[in-house]
C-alpha positions as CSV (number, residue, x, y, z in Angstrom):
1,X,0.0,0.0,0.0
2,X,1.1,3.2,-1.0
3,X,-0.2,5.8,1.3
4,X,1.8,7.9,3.7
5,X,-0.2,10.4,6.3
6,X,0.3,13.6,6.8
7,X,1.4,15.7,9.8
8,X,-0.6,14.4,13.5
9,X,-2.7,12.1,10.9
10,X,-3.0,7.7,11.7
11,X,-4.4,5.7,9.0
12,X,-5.9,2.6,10.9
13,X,-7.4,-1.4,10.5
14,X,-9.9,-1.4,12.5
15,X,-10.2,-5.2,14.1
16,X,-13.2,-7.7,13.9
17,X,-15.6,-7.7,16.2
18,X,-17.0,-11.4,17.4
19,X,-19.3,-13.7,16.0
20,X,-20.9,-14.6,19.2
21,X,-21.3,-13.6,22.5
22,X,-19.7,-14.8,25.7
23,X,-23.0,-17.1,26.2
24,X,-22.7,-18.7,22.4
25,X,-25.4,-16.9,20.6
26,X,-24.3,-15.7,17.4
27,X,-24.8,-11.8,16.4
28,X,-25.7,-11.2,12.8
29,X,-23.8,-8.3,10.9
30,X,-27.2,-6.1,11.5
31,X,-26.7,-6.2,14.7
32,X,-23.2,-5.4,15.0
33,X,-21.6,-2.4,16.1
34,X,-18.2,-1.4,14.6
35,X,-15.4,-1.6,16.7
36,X,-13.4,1.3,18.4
37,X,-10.7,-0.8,18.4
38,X,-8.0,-1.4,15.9
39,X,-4.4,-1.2,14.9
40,X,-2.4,1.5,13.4
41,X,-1.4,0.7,10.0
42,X,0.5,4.3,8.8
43,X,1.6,7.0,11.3
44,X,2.6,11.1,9.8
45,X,5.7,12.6,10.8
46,X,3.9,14.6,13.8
47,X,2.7,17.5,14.3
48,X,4.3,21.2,14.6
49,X,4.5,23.3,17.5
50,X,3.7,27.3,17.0
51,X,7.7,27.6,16.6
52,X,8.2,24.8,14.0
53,X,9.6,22.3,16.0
54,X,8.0,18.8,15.4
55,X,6.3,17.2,17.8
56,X,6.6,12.9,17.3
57,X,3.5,10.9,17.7
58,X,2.7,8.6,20.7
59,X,2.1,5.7,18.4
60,X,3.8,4.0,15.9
61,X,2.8,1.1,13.5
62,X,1.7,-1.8,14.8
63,X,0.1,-0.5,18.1
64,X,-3.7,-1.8,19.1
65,X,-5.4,1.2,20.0
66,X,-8.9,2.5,21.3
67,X,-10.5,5.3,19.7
68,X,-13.8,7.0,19.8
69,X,-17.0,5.7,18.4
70,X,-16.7,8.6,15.2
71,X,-13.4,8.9,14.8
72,X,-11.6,9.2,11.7
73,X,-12.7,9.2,8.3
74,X,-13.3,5.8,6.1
75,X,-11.7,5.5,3.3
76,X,-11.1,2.5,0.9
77,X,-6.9,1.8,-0.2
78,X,-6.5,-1.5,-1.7
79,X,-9.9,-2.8,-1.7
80,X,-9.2,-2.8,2.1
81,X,-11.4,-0.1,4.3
82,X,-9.7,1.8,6.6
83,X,-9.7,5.1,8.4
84,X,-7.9,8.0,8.8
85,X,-7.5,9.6,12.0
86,X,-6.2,12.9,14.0
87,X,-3.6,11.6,16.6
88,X,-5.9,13.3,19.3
89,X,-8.9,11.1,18.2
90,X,-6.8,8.0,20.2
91,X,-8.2,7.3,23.5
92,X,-4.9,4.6,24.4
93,X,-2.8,2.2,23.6
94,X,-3.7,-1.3,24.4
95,X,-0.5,-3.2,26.4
């Protein structure tokens, strides 16, 4: 994949939810929420303090993180959706 954020951006894989519940009943796709979980696929460079200096992001590629329920912006790359998201938007880093 060729796509590279820019500045405080995180393009993101959001991860599958489960098929059934703790019980064993199975949840149909209707009823499904999306997660607010996923893992961070593409990180920018960071954002820019008033003075220029460049501040590195908290997360790097790879992490599983949390995020709010609408964060980011779906977008398709690859036949794959993803989403695109400020830095902010991330609630945590999952250990």
């Amino acid at each position: 994949m060729a796509f590279k954020p820019l500045h405080d951006r995180v393009l993101v894989r959001r991860v599958q939810s489960e098929d059934k519940t703790k019980g064993g009943l199975i949840i149909p796709d209707s009823a499904k929420e999306k997660p607010a979980e996923g893992e961070v696929v593409a990180c920018g460079e960071g954002a820019r303090k008033d003075s220029g200096e460049l501040i590195a992001p908290s997360v790097k590629t790879g992490d599983r993180i949390l995020f709010g329920k609408w964060s980011g912006t779906e977008v398709t790359l690859d036949g794959e959706e993803l989403l695109i998201m400020k830095e902010s938007d991330i609630l945590g880093i999952m250990a």
